[in-house]
gemmi code that builds the backbone of each chain (N, CA, C; Angstrom):
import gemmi

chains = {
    "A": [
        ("UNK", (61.612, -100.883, 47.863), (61.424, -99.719, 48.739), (60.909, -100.194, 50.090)),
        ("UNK", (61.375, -99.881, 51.146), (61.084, -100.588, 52.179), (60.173, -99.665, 52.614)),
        ("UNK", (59.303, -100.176, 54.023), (58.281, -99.442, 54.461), (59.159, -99.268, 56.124)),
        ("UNK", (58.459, -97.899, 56.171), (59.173, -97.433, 57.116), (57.987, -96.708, 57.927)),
        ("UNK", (57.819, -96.424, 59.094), (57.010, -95.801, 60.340), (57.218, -95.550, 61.268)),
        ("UNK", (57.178, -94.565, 61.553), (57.520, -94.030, 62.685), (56.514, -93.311, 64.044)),
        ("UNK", (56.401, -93.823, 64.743), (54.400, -93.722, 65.594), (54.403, -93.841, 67.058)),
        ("UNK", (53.851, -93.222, 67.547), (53.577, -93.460, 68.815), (52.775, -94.859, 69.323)),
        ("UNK", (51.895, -95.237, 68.166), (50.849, -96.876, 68.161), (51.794, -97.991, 68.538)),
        ("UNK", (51.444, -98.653, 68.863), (52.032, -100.510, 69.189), (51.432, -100.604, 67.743)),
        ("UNK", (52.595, -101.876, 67.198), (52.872, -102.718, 66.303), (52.365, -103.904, 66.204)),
        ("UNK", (51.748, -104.576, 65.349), (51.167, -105.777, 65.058), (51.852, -106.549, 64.256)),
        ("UNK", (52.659, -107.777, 65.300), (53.744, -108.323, 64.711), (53.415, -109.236, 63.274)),
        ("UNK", (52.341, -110.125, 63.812), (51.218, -110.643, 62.665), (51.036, -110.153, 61.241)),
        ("UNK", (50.175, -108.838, 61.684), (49.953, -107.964, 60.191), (51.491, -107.622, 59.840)),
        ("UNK", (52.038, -107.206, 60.490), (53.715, -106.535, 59.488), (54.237, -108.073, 59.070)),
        ("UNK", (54.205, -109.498, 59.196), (54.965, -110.696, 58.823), (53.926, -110.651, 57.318)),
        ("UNK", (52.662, -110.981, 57.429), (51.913, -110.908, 56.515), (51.652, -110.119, 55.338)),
        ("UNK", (52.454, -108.742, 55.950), (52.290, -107.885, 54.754), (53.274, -108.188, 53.688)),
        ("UNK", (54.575, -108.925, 54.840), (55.797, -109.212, 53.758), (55.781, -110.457, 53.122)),
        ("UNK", (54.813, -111.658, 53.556), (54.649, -112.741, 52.496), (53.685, -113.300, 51.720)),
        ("UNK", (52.419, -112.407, 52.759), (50.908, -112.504, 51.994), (50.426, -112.407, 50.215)),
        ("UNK", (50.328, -113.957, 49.227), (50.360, -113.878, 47.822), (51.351, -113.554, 46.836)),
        ("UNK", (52.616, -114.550, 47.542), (53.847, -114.277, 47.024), (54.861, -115.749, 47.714)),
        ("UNK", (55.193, -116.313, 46.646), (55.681, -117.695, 47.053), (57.190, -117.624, 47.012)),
        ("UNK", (57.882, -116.430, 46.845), (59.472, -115.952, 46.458), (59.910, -115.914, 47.766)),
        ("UNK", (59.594, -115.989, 48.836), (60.001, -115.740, 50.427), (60.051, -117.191, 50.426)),
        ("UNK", (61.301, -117.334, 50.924), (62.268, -118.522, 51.743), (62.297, -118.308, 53.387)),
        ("UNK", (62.539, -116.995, 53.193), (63.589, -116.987, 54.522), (63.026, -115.370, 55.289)),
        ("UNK", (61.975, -115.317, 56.641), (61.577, -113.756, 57.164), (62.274, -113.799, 58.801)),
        ("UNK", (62.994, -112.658, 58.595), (64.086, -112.519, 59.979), (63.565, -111.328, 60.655)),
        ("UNK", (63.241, -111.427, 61.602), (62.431, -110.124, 62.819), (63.162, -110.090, 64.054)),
        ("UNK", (63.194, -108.635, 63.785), (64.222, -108.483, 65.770), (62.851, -107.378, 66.274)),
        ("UNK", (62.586, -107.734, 67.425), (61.479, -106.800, 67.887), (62.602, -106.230, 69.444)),
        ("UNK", (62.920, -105.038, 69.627), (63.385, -104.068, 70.368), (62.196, -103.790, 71.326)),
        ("UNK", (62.410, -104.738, 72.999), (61.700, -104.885, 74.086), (61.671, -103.199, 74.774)),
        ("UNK", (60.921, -102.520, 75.786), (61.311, -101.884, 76.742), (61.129, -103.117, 78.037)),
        ("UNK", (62.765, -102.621, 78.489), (62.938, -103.738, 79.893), (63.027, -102.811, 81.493)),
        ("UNK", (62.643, -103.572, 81.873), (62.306, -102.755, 83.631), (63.904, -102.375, 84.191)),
        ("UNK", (64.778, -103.006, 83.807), (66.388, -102.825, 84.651), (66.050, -103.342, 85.632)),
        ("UNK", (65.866, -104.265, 86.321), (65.798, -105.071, 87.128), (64.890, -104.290, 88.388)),
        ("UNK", (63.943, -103.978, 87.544), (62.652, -103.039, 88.614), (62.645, -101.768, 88.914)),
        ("UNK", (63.955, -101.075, 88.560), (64.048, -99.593, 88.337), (63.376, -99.045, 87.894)),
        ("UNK", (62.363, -99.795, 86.895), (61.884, -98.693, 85.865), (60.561, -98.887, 85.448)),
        ("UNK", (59.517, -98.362, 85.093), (57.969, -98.316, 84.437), (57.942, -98.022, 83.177)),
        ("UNK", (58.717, -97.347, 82.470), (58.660, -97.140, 81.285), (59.939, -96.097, 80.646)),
        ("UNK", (59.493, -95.836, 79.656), (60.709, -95.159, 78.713), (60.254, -93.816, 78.204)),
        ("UNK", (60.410, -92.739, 78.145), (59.762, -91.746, 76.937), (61.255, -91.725, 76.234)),
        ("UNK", (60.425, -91.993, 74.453), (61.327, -91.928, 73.898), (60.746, -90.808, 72.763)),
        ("UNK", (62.069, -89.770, 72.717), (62.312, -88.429, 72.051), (62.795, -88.692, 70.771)),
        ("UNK", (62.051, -87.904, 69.820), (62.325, -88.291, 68.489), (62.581, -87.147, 67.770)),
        ("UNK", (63.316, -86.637, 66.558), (63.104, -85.332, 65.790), (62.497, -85.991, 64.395)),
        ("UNK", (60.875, -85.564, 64.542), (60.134, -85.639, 63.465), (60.662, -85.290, 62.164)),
        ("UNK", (60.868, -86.060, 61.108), (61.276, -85.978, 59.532), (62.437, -86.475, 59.511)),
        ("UNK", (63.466, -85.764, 60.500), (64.481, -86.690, 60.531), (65.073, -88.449, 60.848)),
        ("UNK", (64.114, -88.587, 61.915), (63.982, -89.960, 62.267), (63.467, -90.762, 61.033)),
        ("UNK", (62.751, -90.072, 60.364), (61.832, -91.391, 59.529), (63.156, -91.222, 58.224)),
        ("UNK", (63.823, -89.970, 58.167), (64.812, -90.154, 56.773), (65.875, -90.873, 56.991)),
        ("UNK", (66.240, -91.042, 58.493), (67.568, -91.481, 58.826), (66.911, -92.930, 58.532)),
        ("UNK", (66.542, -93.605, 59.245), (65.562, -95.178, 58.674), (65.876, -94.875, 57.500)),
        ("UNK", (65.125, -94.514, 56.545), (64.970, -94.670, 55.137), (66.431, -94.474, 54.248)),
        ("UNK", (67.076, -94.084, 54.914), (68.477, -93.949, 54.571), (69.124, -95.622, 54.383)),
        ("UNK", (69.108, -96.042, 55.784), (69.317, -97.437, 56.393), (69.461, -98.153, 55.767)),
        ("UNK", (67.988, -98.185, 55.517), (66.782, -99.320, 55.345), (67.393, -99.380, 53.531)),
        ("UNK", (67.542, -98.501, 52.853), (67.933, -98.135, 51.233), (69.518, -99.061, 51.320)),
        ("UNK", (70.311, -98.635, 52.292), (71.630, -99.364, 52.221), (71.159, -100.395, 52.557)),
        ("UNK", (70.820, -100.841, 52.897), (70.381, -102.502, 53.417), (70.351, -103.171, 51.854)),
        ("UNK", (68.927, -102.428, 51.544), (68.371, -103.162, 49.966), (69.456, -102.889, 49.085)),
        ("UNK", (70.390, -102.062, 49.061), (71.397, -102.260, 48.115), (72.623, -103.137, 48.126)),
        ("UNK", (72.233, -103.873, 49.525), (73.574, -104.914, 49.616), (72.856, -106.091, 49.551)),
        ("UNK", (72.006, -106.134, 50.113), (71.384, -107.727, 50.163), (70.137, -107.649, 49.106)),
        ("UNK", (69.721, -109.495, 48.666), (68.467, -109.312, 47.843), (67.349, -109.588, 48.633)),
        ("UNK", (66.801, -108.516, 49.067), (65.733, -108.560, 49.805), (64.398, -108.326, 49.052)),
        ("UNK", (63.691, -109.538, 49.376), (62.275, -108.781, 48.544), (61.408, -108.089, 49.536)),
        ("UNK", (61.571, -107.856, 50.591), (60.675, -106.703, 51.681), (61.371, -106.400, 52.517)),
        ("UNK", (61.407, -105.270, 53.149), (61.884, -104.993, 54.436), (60.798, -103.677, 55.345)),
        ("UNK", (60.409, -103.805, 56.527), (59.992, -103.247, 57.558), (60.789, -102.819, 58.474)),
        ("UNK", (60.331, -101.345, 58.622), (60.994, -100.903, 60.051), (60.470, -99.903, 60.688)),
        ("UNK", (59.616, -100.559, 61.919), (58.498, -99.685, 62.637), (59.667, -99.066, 63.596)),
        ("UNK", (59.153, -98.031, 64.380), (59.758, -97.136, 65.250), (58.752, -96.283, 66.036)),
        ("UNK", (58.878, -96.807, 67.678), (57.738, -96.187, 68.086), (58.443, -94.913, 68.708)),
        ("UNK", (57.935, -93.897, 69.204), (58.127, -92.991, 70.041), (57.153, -92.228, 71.367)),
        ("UNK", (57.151, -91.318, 72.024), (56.484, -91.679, 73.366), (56.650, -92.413, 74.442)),
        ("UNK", (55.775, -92.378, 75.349), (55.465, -92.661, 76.435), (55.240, -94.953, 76.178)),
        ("UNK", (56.654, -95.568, 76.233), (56.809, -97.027, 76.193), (56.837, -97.988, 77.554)),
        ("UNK", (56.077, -98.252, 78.114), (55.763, -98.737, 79.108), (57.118, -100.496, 78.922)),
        ("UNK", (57.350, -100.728, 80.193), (57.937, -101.808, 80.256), (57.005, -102.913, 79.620)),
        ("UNK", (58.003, -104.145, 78.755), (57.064, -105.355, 78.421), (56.733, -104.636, 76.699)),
        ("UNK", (56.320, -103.197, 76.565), (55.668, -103.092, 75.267), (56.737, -102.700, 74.607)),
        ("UNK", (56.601, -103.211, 73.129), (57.778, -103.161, 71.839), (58.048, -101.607, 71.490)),
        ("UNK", (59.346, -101.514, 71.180), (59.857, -100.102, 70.550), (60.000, -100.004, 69.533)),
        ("UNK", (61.015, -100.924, 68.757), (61.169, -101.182, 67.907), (60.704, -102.580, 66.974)),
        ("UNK", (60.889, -102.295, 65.406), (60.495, -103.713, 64.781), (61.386, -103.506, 63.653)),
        ("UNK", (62.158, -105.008, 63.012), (62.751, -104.979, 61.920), (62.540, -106.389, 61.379)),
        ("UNK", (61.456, -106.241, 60.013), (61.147, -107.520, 59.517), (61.859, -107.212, 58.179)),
        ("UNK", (62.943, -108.372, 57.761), (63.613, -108.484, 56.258), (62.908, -109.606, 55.866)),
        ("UNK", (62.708, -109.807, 54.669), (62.181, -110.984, 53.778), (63.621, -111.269, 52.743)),
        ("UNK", (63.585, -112.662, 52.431), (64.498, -112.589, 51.200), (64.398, -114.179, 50.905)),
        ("UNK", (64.407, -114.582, 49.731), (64.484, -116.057, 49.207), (65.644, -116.615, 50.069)),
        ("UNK", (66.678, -116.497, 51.126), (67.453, -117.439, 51.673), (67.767, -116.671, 53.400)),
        ("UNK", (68.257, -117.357, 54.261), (68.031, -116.880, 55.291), (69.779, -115.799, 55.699)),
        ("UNK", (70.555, -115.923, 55.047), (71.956, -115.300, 55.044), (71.262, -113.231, 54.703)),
        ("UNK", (70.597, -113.199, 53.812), (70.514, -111.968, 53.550), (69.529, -111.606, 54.414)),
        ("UNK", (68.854, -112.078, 54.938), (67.310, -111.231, 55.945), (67.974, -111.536, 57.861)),
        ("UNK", (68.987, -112.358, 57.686), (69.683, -112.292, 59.162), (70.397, -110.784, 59.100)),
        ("UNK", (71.285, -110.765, 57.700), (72.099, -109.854, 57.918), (71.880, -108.183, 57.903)),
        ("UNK", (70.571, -108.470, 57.103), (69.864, -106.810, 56.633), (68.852, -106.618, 58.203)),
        ("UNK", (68.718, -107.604, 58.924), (67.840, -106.991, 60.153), (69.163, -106.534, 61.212)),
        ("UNK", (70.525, -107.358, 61.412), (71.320, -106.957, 62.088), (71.833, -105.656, 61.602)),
        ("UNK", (71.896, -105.328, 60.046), (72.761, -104.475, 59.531), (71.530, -102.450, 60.194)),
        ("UNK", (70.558, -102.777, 59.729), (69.581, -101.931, 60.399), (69.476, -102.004, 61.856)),
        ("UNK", (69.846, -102.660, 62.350), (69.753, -102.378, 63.741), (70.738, -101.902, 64.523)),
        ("UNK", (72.183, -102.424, 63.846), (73.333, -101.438, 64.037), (73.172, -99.799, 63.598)),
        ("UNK", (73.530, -99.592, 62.770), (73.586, -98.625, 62.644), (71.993, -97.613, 62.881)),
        ("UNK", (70.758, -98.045, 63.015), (69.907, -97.386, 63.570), (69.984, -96.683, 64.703)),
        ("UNK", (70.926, -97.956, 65.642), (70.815, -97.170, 67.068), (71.707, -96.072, 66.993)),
        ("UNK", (72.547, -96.034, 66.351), (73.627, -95.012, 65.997), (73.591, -93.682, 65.308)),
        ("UNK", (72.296, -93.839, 64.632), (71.927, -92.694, 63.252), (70.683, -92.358, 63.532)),
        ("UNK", (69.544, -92.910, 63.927), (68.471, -92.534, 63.968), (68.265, -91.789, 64.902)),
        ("UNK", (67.758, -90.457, 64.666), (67.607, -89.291, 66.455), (66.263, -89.969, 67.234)),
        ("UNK", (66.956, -90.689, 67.800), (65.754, -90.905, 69.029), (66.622, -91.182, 69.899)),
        ("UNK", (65.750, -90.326, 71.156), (66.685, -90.452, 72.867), (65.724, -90.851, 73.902)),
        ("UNK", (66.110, -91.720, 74.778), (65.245, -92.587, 75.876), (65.716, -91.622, 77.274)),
        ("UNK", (64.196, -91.463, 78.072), (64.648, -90.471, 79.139), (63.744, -92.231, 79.873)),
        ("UNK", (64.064, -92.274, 81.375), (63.703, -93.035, 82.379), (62.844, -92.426, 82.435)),
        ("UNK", (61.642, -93.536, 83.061), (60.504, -93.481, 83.731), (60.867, -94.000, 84.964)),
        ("UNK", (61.001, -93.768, 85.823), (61.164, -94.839, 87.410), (60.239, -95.148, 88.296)),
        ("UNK", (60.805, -96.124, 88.600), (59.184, -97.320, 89.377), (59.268, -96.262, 90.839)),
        ("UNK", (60.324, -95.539, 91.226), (59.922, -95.012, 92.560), (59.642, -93.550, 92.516)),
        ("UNK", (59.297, -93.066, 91.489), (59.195, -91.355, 91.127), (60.118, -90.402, 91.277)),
        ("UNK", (61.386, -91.228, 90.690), (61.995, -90.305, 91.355), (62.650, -89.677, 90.134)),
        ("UNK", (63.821, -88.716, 90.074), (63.895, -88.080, 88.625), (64.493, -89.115, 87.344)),
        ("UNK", (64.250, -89.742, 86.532), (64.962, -90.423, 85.736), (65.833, -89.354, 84.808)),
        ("UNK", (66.654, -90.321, 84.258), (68.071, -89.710, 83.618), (67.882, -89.977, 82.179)),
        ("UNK", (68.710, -89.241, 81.242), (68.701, -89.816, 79.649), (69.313, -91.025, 79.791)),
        ("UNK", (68.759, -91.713, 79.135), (70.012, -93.130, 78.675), (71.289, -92.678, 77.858)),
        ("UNK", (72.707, -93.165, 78.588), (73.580, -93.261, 77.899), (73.323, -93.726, 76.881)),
        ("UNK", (74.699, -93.406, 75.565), (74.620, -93.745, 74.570), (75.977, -94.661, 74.709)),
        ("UNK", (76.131, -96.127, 74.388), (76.806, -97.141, 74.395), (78.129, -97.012, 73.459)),
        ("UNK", (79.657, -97.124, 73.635), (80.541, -97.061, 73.465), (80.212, -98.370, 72.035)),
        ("UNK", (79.863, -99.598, 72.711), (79.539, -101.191, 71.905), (78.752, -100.746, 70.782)),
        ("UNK", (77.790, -99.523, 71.007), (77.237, -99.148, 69.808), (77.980, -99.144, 68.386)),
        ("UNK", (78.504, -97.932, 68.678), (79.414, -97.341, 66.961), (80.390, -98.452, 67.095)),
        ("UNK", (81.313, -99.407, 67.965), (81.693, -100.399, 67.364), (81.043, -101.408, 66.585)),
        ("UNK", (79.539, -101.785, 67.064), (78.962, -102.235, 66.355), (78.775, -102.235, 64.803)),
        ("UNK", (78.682, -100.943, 64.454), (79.046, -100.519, 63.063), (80.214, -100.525, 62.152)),
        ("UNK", (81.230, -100.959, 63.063), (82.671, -101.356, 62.405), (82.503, -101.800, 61.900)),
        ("UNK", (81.918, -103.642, 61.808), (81.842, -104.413, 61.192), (81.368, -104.461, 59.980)),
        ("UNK", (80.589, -103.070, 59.783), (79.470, -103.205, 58.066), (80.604, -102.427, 57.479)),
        ("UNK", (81.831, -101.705, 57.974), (82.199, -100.698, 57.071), (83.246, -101.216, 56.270)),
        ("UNK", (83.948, -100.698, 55.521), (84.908, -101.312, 54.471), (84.347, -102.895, 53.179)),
    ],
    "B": [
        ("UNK", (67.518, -68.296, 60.329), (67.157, -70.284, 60.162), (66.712, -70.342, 61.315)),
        ("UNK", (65.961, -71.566, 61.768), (65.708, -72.287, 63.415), (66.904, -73.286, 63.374)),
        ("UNK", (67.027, -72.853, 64.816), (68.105, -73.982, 65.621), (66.895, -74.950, 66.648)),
        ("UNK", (67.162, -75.863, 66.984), (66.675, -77.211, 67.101), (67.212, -77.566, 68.424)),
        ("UNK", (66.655, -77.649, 69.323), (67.255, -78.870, 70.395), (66.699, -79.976, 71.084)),
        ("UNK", (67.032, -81.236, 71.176), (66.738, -82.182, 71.200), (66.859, -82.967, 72.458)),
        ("UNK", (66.004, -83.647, 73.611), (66.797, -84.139, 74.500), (67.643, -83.706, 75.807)),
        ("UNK", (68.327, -83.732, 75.972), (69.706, -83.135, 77.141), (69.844, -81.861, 76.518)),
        ("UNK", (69.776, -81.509, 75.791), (70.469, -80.653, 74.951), (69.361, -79.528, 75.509)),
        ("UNK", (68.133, -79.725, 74.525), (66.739, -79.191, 74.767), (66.524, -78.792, 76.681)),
        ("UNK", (66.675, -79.558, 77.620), (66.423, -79.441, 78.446), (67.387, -78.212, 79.050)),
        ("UNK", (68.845, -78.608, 78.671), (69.707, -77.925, 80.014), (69.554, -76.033, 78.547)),
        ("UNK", (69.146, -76.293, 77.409), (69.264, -75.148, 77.065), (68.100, -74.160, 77.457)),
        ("UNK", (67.000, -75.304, 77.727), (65.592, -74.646, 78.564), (64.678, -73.924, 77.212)),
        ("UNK", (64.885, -74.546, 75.510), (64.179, -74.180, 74.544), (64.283, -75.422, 73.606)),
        ("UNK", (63.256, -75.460, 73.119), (63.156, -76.897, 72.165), (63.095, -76.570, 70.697)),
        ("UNK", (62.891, -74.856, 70.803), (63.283, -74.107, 69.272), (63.771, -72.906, 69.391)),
        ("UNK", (64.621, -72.238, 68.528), (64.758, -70.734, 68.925), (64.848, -70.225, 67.106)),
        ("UNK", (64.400, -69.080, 66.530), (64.715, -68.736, 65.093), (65.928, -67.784, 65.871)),
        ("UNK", (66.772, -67.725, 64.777), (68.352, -67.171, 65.005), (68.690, -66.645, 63.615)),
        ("UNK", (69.487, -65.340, 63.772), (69.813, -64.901, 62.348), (71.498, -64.754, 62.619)),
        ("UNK", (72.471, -65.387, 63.165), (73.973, -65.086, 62.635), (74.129, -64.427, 61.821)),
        ("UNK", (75.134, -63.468, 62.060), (75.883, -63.031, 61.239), (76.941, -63.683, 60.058)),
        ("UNK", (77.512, -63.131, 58.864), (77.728, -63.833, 57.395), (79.179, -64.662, 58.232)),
        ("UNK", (79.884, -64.178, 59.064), (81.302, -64.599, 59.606), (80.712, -66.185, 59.936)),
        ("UNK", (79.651, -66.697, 60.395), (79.417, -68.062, 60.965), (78.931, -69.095, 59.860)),
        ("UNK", (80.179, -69.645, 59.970), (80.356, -70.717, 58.404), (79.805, -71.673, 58.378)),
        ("UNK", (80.163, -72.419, 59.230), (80.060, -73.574, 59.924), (79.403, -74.275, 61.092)),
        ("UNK", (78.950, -75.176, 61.442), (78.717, -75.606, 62.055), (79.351, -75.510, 63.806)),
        ("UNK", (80.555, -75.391, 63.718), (81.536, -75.359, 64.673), (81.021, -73.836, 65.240)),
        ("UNK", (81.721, -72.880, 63.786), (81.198, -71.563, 64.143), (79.877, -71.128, 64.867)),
        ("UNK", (78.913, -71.992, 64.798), (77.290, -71.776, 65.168), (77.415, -71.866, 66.604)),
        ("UNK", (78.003, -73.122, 66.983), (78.388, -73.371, 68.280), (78.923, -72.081, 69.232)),
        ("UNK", (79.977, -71.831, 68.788), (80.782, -70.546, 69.437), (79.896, -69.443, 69.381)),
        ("UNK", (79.206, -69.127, 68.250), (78.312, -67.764, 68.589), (77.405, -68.493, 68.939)),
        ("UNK", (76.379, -69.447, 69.386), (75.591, -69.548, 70.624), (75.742, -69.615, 71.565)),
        ("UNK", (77.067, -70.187, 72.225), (77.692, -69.781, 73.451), (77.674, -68.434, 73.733)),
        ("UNK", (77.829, -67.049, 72.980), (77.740, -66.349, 73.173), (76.428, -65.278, 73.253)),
        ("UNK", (75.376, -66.014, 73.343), (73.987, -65.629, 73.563), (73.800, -65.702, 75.005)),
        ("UNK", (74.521, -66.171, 76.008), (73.666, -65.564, 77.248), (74.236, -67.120, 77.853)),
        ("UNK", (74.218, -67.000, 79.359), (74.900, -67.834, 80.303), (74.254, -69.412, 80.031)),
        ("UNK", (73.193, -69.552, 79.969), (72.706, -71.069, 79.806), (72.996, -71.530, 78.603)),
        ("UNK", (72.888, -71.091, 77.593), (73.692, -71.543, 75.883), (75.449, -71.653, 76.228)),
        ("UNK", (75.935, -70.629, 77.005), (77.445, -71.165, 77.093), (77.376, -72.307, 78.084)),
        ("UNK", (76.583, -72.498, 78.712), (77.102, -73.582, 79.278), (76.976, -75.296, 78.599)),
        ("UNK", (76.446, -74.889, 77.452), (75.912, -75.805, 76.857), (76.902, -76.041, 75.552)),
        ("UNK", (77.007, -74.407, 75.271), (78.046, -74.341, 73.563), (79.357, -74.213, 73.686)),
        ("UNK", (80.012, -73.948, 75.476), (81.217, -73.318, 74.952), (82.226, -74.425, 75.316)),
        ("UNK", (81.570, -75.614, 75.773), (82.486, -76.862, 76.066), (81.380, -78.508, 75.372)),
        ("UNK", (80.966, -78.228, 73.927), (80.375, -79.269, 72.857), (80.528, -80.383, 73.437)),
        ("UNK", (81.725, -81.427, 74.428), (82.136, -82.548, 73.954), (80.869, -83.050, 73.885)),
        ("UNK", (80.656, -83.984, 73.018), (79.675, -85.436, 72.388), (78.527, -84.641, 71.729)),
        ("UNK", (78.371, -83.165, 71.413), (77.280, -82.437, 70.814), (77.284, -83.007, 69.510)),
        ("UNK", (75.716, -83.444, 68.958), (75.815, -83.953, 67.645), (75.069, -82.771, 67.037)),
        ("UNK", (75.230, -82.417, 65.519), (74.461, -81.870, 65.178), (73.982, -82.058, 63.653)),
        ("UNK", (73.216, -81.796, 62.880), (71.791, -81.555, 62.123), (71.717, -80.512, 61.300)),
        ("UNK", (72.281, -80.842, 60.097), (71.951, -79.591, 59.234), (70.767, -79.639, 57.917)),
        ("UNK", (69.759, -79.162, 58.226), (68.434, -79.629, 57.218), (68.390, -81.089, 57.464)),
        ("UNK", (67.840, -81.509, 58.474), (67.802, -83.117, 59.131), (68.936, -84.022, 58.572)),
        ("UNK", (70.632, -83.643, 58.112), (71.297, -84.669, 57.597), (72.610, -84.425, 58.573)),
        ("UNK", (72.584, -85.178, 59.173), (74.075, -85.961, 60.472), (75.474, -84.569, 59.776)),
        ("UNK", (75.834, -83.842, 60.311), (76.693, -83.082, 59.839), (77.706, -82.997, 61.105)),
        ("UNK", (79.260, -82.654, 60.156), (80.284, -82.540, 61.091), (80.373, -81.123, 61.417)),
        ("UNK", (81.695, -81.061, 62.688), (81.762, -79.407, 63.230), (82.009, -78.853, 61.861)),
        ("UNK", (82.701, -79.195, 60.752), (83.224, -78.407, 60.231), (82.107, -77.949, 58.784)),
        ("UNK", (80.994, -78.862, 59.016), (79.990, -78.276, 58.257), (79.406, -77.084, 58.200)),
        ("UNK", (79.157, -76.676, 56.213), (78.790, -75.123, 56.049), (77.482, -75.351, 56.464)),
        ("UNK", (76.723, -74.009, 56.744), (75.535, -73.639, 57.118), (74.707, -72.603, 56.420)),
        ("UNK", (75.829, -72.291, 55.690), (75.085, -71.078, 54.459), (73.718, -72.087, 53.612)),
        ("UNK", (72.829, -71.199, 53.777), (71.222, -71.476, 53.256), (70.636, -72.911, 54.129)),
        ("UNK", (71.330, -73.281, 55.017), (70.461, -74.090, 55.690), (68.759, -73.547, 56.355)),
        ("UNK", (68.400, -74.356, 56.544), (66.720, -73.792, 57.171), (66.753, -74.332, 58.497)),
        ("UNK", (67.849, -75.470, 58.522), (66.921, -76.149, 59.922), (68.365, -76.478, 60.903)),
        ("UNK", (68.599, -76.028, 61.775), (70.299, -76.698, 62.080), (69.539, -77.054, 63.941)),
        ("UNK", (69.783, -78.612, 63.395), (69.336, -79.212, 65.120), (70.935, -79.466, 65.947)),
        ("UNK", (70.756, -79.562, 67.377), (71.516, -79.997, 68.268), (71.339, -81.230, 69.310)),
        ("UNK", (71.629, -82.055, 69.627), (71.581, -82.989, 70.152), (73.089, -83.851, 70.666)),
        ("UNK", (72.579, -85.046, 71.767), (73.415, -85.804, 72.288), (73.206, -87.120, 71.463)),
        ("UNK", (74.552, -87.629, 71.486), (74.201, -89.181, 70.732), (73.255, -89.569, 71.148)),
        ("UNK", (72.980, -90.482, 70.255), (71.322, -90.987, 69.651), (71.489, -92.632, 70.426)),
        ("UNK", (70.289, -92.339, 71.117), (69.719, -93.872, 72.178), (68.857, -94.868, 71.644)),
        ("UNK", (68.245, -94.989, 70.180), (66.883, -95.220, 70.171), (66.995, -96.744, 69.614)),
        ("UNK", (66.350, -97.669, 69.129), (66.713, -98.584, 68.460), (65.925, -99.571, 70.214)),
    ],
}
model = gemmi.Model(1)
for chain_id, residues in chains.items():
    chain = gemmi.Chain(chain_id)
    for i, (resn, *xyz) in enumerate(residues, 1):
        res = gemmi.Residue()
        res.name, res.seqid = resn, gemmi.SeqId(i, " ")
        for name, pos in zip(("N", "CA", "C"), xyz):
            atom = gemmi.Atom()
            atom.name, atom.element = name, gemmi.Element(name[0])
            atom.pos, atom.b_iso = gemmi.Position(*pos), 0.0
            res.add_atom(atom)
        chain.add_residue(res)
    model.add_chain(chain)
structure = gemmi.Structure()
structure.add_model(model)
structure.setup_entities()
């Protein structure tokens, strides 16, 4: 059962690695993608990112369940912040554990595809000059992204 | 039921919840669309031309052609940015 969160708090990359190997010698192999907020080349101060409470954390848990049913994972994490994300601070986190490194590469890519795709959260601009920011498009490369897990 | 809006959606409809009682004719999802367009000038401008509208039936990813009979919760939104 994977652990899943969904929070306005910053993430502690440390404690979430530890939770997945701390008194347990079956971990080979721990694969982490941490999801930056980036400035756009100075455009920007931060992100508010819009979430629909219950749904966000089921769509994850949805995921996160297909993940563990394809690969042998003995842990998986997947933090999700929402709010007010300042440039430089983390949005996202996806830590897989698994005795070899093929299944915890593929279960952090496989959640991260289709997250951006399924999970309701929407990024509005913050801009470095006050001026009105826009929603973030949603990426065409996205749902292709997800081609690849299907069939 | 409450209808839900999320985002772009939420903004240009100028409500982030509304409770709504349709009538038995609105089946679907699609159908929901068309009679909220027909609630008043800022919902049509929003319902009566959908392209990329996602929507949410009891928090689960549903198509236009999804039923809505006994739902509780039917959200609206633009594809999803987050990740």
């Amino acid at each position: 059962m994977a652990k899943v969160r969904v929070s306005s708090e910053p993430f502690d990359l440390a404690a979430e690695r530890a939770a997945l190997t701390d008194g347990r010698a079956d971990v080979g192999a721990l694969a982490m993608f941490v999801g930056v907020c980036r400035d756009e080349g100075g455009a920007l101060v931060a992100l508010e990112l819009e979430h629909y409470p219950g749904m966000a954390e089921a769509e994850i848990a949805r995921v996160a369940g297909e993940a563990e049913a394809r690969w042998p994972l003995s842990g998986l994490t997947v933090i999700h912040r929402h709010g007010r994300i300042r440039t430089g601070e983390d949005i996202v986190l996806v830590v897989a554990a698994s005795a070899h490194r093929d299944a915890a590469f593929e279960a952090v890519r496989y959640l991260m595809d289709w997250l951006k795709v399924a999970a309701p959260f929407w990024k509005k601009e913050i801009r470095a000059d006050g001026g009105a920011g826009g929603w973030v498009a949603a990426k065409s490369e996205d749902d292709a992204a997800t081609a690849k897990w299907r069939g | 039921m409450k209808v839900l809006y999320f985002a772009s959606v939420r903004e240009r409809v100028g409500l982030s919840e509304e409770e709504i009682s349709p009538p038995a004719g609105v089946a679907t999802v699609a159908d929901l669309m068309r009679w909220l367009a027909g609630r008043g000038e800022t919902h049509a401008a929003v319902f009566a031309t959908p392209a990329g509208m996602r929507a949410a039936v009891d928090r689960v990813h549903a198509k236009p052609g999804a039923a809505i009979a006994g739902a509780r919760e039917i959200a609206f939104f633009p594809p999803m940015t987050g990740g």
